[in-house]
mmCIF entry with sequence, helices, sheets and N, C-alpha, C, O atoms, coordinates in Angstrom:
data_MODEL
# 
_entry.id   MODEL 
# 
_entity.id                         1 
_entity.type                       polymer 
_entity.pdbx_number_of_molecules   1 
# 
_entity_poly.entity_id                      1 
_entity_poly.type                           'polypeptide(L)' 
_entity_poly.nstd_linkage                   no 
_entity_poly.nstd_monomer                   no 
_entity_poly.pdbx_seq_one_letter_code       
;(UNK)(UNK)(UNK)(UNK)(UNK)(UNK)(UNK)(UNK)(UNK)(UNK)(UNK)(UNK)(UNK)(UNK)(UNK)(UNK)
(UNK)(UNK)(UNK)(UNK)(UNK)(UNK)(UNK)(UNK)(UNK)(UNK)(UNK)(UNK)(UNK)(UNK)(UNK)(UNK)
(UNK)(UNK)(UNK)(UNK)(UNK)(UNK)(UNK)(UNK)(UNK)(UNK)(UNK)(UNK)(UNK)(UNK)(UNK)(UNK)
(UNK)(UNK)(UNK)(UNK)
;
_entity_poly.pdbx_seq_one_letter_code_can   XXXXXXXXXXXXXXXXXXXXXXXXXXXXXXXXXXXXXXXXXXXXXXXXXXXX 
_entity_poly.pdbx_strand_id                 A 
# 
loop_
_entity_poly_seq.entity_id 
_entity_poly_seq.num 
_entity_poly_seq.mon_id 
_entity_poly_seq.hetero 
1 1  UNK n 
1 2  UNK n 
1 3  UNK n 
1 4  UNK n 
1 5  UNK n 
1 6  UNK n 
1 7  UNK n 
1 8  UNK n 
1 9  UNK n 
1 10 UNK n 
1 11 UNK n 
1 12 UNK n 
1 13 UNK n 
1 14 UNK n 
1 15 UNK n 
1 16 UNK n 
1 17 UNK n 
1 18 UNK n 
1 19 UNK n 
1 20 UNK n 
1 21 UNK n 
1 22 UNK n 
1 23 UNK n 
1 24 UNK n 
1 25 UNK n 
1 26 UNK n 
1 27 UNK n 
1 28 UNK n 
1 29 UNK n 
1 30 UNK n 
1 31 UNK n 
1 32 UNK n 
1 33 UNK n 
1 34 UNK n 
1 35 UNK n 
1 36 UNK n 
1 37 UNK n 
1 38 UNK n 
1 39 UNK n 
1 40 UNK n 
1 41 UNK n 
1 42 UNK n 
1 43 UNK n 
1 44 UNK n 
1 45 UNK n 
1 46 UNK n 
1 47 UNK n 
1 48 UNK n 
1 49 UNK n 
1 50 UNK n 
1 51 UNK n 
1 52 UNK n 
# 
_struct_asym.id          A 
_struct_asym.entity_id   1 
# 
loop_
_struct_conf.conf_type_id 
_struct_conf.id 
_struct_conf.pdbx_PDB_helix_id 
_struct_conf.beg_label_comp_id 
_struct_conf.beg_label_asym_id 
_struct_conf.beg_label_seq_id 
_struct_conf.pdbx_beg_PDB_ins_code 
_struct_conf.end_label_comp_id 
_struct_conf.end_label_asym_id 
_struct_conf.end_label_seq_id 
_struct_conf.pdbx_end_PDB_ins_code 
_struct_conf.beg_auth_comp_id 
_struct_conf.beg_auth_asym_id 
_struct_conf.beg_auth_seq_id 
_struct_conf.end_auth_comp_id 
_struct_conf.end_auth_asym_id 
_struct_conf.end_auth_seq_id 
_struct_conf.pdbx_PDB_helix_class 
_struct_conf.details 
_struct_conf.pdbx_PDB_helix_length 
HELX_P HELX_P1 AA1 UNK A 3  ? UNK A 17 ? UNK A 3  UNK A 17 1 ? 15 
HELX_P HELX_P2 AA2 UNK A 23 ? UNK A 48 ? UNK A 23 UNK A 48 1 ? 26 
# 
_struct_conf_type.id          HELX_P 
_struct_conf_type.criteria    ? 
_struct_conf_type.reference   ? 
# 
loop_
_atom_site.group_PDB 
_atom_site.id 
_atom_site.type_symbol 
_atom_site.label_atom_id 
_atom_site.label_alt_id 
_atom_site.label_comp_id 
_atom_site.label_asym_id 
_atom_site.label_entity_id 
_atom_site.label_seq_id 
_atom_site.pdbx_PDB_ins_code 
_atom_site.Cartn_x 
_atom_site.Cartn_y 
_atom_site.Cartn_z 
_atom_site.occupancy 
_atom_site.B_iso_or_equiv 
_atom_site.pdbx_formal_charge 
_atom_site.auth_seq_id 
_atom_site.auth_comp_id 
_atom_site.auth_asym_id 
_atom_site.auth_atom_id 
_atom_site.pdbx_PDB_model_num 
ATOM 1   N N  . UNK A 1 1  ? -49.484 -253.011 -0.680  1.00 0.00 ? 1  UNK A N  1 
ATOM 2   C CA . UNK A 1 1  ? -48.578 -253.186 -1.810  1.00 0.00 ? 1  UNK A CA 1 
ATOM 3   C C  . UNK A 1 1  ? -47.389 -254.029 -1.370  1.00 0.00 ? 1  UNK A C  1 
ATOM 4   O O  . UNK A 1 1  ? -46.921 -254.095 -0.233  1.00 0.00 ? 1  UNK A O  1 
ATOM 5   N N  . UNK A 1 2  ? -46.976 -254.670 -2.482  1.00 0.00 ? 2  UNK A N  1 
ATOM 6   C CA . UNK A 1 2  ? -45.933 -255.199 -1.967  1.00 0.00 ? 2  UNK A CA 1 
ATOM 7   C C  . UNK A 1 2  ? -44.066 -254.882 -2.244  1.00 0.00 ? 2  UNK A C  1 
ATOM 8   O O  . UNK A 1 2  ? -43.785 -254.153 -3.195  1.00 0.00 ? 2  UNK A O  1 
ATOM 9   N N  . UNK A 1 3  ? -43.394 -255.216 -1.746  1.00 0.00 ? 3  UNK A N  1 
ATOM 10  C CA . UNK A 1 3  ? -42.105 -254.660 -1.426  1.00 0.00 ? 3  UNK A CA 1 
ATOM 11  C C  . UNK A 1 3  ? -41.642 -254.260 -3.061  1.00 0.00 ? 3  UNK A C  1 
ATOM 12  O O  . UNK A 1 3  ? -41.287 -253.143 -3.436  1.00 0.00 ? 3  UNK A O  1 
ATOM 13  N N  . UNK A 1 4  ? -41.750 -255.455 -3.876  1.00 0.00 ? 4  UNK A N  1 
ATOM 14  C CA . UNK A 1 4  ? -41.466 -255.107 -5.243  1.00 0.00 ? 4  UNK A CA 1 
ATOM 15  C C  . UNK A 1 4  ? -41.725 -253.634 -6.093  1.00 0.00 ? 4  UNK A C  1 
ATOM 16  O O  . UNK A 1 4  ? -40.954 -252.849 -6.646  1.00 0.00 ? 4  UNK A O  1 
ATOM 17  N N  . UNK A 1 5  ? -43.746 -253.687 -5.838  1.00 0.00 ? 5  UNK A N  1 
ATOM 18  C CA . UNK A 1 5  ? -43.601 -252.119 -6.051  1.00 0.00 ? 5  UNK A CA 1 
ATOM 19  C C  . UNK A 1 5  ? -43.236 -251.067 -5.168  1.00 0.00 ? 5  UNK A C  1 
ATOM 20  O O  . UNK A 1 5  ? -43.353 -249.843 -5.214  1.00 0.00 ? 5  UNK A O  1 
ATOM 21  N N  . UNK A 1 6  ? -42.785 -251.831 -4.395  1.00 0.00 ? 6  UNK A N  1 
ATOM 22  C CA . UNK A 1 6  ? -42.215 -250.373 -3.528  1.00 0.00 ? 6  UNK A CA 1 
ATOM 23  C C  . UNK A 1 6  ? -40.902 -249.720 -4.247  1.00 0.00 ? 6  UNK A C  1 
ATOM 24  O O  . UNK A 1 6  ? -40.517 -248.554 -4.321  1.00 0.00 ? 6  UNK A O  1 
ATOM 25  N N  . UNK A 1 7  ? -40.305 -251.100 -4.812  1.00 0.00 ? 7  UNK A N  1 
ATOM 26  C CA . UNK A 1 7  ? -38.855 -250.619 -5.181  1.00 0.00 ? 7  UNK A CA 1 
ATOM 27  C C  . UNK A 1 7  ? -39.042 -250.363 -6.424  1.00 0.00 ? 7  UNK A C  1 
ATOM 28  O O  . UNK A 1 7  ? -38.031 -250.000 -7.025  1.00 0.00 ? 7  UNK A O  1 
ATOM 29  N N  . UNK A 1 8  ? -40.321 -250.451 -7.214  1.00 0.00 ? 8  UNK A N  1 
ATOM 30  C CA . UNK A 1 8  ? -40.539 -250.002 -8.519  1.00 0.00 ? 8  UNK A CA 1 
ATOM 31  C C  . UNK A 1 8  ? -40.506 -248.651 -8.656  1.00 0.00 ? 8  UNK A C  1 
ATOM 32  O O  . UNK A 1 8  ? -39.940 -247.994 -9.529  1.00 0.00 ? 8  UNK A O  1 
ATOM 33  N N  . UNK A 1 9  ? -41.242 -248.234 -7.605  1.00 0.00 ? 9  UNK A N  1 
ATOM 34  C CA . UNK A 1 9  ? -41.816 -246.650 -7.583  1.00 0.00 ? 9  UNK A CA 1 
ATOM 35  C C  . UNK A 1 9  ? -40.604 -246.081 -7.100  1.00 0.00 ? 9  UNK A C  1 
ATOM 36  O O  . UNK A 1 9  ? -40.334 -244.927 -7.431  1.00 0.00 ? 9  UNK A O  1 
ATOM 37  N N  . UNK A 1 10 ? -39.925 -246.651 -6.451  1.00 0.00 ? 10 UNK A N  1 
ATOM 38  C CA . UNK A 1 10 ? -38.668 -245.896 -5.925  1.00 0.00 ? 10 UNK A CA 1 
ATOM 39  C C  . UNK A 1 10 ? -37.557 -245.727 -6.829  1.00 0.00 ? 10 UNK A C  1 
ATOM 40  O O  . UNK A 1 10 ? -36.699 -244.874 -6.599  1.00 0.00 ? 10 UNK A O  1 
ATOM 41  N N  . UNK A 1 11 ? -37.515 -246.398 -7.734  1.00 0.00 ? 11 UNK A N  1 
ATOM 42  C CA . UNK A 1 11 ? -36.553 -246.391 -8.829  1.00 0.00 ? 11 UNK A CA 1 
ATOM 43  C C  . UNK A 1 11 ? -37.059 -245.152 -10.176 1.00 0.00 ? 11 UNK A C  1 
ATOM 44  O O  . UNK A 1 11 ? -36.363 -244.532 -10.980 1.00 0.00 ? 11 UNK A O  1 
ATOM 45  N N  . UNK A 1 12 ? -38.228 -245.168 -10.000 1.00 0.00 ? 12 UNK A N  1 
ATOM 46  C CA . UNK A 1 12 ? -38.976 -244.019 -11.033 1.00 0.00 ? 12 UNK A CA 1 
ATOM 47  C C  . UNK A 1 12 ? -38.653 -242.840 -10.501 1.00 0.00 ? 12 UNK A C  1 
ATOM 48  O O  . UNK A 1 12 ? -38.128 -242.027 -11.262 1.00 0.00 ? 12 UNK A O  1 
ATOM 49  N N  . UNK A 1 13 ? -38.838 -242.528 -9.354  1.00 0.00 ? 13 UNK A N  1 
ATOM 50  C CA . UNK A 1 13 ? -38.852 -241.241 -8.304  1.00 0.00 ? 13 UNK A CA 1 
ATOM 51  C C  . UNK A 1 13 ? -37.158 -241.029 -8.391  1.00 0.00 ? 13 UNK A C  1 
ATOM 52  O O  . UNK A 1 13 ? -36.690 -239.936 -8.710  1.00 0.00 ? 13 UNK A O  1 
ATOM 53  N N  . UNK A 1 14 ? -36.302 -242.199 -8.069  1.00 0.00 ? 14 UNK A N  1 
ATOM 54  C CA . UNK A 1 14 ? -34.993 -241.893 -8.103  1.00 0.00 ? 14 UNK A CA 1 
ATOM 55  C C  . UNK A 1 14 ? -34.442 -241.054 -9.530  1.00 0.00 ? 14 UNK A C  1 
ATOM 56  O O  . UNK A 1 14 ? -33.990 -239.910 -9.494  1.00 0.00 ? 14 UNK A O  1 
ATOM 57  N N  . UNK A 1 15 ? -34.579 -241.852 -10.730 1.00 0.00 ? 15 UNK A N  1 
ATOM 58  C CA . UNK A 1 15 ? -34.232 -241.550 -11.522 1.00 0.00 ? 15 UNK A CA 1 
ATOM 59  C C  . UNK A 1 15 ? -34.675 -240.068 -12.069 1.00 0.00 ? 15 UNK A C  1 
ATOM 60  O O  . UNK A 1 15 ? -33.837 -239.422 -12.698 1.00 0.00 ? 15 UNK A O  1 
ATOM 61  N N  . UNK A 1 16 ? -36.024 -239.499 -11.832 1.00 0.00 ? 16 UNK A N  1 
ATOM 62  C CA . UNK A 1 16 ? -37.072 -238.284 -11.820 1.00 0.00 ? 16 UNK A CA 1 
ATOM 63  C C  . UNK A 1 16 ? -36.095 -237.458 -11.146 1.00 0.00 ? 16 UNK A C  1 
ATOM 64  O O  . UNK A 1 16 ? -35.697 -236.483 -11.784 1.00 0.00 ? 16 UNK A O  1 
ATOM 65  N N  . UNK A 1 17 ? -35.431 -237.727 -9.502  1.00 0.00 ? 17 UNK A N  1 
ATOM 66  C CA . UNK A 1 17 ? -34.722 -236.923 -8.940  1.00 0.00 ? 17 UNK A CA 1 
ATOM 67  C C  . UNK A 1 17 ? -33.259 -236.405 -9.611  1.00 0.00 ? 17 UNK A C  1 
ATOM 68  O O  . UNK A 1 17 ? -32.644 -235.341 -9.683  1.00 0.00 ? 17 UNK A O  1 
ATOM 69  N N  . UNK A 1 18 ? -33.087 -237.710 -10.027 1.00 0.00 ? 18 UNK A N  1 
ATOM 70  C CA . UNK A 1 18 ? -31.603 -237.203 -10.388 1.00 0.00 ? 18 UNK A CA 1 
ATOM 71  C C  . UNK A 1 18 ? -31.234 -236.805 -11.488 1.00 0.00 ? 18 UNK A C  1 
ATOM 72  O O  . UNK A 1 18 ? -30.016 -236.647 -11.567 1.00 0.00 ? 18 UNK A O  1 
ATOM 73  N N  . UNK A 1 19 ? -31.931 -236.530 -12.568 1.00 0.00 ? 19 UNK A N  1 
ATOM 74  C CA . UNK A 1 19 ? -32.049 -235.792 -13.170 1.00 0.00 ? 19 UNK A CA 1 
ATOM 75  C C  . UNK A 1 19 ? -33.044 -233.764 -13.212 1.00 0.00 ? 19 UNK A C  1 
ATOM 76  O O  . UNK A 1 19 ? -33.127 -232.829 -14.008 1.00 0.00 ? 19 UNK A O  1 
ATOM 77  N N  . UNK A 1 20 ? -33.558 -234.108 -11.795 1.00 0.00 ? 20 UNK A N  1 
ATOM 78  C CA . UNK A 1 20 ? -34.157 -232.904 -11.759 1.00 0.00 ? 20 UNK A CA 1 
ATOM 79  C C  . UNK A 1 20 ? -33.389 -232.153 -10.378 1.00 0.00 ? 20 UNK A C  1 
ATOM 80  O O  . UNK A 1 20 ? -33.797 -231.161 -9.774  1.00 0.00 ? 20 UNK A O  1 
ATOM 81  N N  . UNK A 1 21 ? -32.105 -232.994 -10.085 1.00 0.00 ? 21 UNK A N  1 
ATOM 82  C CA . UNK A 1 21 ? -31.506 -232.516 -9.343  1.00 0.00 ? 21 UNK A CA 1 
ATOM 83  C C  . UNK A 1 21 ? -31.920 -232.242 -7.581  1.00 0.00 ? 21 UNK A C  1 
ATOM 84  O O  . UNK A 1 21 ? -31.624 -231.286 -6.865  1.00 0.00 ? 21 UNK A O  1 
ATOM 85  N N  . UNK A 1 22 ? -32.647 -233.393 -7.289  1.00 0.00 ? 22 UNK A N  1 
ATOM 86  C CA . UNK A 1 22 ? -33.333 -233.674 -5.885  1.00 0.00 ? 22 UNK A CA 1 
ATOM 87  C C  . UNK A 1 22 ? -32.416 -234.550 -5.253  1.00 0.00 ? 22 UNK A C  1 
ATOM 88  O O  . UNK A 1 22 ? -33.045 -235.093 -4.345  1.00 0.00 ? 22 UNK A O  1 
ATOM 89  N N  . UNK A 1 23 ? -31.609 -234.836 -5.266  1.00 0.00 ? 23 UNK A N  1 
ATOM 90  C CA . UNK A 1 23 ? -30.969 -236.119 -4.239  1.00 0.00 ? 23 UNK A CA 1 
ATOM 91  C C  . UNK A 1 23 ? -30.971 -236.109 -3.263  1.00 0.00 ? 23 UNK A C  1 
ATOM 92  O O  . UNK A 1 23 ? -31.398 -237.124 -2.711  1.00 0.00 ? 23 UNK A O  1 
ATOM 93  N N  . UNK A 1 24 ? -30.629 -235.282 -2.647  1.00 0.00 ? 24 UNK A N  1 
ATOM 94  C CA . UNK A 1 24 ? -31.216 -234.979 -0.969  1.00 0.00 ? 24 UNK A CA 1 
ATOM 95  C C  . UNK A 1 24 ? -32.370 -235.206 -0.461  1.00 0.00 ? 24 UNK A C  1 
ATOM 96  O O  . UNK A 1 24 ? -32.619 -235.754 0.613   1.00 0.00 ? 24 UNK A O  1 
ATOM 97  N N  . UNK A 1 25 ? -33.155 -234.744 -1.307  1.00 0.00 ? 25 UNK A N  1 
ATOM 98  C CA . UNK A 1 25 ? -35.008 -235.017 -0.933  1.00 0.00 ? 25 UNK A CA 1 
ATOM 99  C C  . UNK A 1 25 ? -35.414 -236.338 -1.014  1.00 0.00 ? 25 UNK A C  1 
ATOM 100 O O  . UNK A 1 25 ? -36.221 -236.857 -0.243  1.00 0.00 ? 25 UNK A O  1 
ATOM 101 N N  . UNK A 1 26 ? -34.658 -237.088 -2.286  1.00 0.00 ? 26 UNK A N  1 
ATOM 102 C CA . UNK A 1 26 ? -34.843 -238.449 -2.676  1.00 0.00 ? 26 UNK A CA 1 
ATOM 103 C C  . UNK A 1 26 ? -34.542 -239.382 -1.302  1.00 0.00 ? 26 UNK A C  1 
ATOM 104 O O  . UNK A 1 26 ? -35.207 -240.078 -0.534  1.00 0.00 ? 26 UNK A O  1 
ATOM 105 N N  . UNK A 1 27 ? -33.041 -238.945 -1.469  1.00 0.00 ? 27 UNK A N  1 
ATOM 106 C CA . UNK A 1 27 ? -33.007 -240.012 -0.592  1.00 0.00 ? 27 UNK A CA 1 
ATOM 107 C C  . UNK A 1 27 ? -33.020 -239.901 1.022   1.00 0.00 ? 27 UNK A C  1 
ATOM 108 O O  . UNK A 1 27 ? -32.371 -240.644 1.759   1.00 0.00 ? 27 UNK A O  1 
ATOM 109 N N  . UNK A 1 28 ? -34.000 -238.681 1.519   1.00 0.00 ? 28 UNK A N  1 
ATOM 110 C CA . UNK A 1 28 ? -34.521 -238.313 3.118   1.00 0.00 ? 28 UNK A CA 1 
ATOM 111 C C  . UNK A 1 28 ? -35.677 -238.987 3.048   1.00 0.00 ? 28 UNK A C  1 
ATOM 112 O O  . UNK A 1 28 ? -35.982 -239.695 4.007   1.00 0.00 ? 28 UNK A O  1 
ATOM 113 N N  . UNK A 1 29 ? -36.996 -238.859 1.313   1.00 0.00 ? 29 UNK A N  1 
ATOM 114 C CA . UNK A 1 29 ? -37.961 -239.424 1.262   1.00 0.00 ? 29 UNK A CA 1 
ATOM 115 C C  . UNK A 1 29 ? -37.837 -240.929 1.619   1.00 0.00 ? 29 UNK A C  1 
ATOM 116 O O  . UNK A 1 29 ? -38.579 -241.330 2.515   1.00 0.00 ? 29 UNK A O  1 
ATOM 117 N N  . UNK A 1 30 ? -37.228 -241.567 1.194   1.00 0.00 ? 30 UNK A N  1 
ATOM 118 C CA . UNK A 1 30 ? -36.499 -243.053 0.810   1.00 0.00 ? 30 UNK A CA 1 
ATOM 119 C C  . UNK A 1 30 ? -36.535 -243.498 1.897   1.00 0.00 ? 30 UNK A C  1 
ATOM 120 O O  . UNK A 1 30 ? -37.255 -244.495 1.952   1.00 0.00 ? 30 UNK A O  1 
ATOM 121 N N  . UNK A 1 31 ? -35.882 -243.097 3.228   1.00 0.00 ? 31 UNK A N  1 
ATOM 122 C CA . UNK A 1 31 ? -35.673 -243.555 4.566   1.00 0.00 ? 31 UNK A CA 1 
ATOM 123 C C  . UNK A 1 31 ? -36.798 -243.306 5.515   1.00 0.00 ? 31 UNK A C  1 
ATOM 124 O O  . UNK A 1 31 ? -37.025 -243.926 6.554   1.00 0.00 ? 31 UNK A O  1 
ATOM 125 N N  . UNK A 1 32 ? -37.503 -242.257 4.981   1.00 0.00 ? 32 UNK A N  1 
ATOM 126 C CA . UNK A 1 32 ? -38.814 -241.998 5.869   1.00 0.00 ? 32 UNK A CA 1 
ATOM 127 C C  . UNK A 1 32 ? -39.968 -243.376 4.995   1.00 0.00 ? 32 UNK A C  1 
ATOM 128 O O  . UNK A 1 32 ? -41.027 -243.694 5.537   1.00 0.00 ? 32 UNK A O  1 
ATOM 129 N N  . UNK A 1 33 ? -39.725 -243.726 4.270   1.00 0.00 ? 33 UNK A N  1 
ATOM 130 C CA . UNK A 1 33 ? -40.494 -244.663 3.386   1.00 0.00 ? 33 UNK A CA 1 
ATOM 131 C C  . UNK A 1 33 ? -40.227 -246.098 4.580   1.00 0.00 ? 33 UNK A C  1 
ATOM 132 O O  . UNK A 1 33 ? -40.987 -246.637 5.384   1.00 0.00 ? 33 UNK A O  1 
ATOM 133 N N  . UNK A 1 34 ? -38.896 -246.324 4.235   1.00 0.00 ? 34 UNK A N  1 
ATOM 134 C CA . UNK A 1 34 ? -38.154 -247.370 5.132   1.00 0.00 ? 34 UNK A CA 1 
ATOM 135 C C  . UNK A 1 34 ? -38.690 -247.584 6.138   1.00 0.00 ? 34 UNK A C  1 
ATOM 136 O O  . UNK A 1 34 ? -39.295 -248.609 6.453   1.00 0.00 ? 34 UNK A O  1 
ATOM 137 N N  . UNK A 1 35 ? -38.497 -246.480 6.848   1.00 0.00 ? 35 UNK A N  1 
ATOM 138 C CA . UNK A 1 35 ? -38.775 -246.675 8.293   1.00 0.00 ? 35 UNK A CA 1 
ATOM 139 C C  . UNK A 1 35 ? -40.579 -246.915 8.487   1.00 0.00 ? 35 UNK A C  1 
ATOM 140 O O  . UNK A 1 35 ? -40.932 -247.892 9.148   1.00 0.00 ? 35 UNK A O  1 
ATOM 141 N N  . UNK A 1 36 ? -41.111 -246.457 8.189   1.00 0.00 ? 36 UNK A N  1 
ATOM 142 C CA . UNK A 1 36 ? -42.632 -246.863 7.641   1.00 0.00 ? 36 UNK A CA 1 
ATOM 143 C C  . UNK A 1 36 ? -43.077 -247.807 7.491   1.00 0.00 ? 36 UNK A C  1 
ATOM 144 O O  . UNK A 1 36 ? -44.083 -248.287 8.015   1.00 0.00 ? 36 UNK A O  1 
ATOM 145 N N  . UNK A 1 37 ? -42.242 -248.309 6.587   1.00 0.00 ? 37 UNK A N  1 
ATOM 146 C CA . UNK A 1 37 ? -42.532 -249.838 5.721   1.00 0.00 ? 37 UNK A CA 1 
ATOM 147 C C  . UNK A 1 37 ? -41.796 -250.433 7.046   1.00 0.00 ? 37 UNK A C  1 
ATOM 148 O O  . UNK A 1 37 ? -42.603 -251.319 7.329   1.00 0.00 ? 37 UNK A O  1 
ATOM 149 N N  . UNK A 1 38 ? -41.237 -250.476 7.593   1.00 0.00 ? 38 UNK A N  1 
ATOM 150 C CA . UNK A 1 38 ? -40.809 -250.882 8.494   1.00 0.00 ? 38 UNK A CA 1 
ATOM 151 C C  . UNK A 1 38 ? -41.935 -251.472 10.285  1.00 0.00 ? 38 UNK A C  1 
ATOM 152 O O  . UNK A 1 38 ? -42.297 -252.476 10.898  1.00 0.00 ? 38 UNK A O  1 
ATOM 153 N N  . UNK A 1 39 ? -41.992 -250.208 10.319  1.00 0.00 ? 39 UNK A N  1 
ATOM 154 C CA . UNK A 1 39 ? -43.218 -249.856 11.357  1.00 0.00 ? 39 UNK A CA 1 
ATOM 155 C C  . UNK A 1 39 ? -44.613 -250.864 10.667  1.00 0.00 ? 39 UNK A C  1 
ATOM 156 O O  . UNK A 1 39 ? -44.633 -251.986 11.171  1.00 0.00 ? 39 UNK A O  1 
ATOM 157 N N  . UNK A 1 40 ? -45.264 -250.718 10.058  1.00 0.00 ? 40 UNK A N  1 
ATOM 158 C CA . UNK A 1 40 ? -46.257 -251.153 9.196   1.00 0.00 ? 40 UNK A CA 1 
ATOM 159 C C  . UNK A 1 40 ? -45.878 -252.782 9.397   1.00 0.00 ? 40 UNK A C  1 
ATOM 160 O O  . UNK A 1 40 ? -46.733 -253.609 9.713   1.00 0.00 ? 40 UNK A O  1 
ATOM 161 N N  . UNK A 1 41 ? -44.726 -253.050 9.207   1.00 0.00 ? 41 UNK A N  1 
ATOM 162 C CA . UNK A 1 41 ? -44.687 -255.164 9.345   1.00 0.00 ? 41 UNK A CA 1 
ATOM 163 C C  . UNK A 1 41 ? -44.482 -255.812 10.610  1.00 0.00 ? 41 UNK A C  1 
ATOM 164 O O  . UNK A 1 41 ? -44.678 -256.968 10.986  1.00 0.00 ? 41 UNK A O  1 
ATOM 165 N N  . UNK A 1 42 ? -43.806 -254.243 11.470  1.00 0.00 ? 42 UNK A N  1 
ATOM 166 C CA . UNK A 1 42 ? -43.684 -254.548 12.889  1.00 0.00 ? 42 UNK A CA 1 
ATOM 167 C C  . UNK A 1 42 ? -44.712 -255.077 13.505  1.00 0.00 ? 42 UNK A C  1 
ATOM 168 O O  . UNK A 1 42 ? -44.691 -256.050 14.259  1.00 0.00 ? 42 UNK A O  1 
ATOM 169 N N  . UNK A 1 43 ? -46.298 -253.961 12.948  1.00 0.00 ? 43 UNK A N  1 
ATOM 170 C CA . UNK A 1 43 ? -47.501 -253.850 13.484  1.00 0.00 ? 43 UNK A CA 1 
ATOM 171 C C  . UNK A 1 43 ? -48.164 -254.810 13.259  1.00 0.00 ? 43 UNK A C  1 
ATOM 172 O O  . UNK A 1 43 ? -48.713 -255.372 14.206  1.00 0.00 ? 43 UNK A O  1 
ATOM 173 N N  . UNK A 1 44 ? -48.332 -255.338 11.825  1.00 0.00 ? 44 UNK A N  1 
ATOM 174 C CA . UNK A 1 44 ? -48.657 -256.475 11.513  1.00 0.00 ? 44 UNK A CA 1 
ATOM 175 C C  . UNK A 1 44 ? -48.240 -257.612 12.438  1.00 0.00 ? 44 UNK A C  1 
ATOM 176 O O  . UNK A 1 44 ? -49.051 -258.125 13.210  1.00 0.00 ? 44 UNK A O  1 
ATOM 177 N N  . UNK A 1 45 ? -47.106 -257.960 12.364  1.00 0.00 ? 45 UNK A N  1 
ATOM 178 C CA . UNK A 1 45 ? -46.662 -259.233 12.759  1.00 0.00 ? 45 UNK A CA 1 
ATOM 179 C C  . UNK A 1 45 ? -47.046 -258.939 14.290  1.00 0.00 ? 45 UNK A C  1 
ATOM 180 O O  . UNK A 1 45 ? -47.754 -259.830 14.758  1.00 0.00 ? 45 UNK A O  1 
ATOM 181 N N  . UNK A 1 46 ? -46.768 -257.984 15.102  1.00 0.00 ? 46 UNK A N  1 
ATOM 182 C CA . UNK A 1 46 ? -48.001 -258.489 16.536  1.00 0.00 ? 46 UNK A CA 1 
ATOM 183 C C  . UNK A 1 46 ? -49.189 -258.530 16.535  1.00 0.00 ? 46 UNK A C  1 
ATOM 184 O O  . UNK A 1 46 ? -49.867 -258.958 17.469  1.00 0.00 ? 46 UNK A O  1 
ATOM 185 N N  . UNK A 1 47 ? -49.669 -258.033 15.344  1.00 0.00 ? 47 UNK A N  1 
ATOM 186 C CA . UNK A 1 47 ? -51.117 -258.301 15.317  1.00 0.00 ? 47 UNK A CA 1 
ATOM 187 C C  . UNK A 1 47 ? -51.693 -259.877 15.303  1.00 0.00 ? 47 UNK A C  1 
ATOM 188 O O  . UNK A 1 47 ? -52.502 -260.351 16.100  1.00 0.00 ? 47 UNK A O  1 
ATOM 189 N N  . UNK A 1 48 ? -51.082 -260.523 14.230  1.00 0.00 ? 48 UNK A N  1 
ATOM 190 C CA . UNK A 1 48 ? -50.598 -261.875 14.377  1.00 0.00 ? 48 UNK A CA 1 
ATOM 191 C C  . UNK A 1 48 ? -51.034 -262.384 15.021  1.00 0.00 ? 48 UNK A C  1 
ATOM 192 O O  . UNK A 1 48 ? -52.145 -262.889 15.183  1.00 0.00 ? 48 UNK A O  1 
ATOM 193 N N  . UNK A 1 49 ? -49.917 -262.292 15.637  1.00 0.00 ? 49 UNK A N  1 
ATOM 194 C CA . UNK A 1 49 ? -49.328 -263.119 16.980  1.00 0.00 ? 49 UNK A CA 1 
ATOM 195 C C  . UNK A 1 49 ? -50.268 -263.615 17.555  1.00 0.00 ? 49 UNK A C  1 
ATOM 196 O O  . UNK A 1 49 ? -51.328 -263.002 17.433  1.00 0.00 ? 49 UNK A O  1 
ATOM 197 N N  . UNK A 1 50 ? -50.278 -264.940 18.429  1.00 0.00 ? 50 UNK A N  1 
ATOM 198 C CA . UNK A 1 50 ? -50.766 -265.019 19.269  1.00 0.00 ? 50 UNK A CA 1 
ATOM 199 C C  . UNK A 1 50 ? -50.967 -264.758 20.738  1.00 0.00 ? 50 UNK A C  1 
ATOM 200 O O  . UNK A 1 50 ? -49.892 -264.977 21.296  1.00 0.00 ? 50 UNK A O  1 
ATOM 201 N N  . UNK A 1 51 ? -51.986 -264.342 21.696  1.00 0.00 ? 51 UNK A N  1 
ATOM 202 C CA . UNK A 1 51 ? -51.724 -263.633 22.722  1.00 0.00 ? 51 UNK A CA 1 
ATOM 203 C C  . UNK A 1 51 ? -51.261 -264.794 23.691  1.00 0.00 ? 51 UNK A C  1 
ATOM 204 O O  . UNK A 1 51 ? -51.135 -265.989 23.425  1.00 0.00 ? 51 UNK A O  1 
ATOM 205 N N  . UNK A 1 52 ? -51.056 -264.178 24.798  1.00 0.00 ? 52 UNK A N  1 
ATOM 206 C CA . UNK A 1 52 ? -49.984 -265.104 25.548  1.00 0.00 ? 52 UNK A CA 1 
ATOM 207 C C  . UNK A 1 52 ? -51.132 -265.120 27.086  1.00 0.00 ? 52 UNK A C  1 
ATOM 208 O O  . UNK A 1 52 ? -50.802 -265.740 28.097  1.00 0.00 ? 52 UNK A O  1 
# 
């Protein structure tokens, strides 16, 4: 998926939270997402790479 729906779904879930009174959960989920999405392009991009 790409980053866009990431921030699609995250804006649905946000708004879901804050009205059901989750903000804490929201935004611990949010950063464990991050860091993920994070990890995941790290992996990619040495996959890439060319070896040396």
């Amino acid at each position: 998926m790409s980053n866009r729906w990431y921030g699609f779904i995250l804006l649905i879930v946000g708004v879901y939270s804050f009205f059901s009174e989750e903000l804490v959960t929201f935004i611990m989920l949010s950063l464990i997402l991050i860091s993920l999405n994070n990890i995941n392009h790290t992996l990619k991009k040495r996959q890439s790479a060319p070896e040396e």
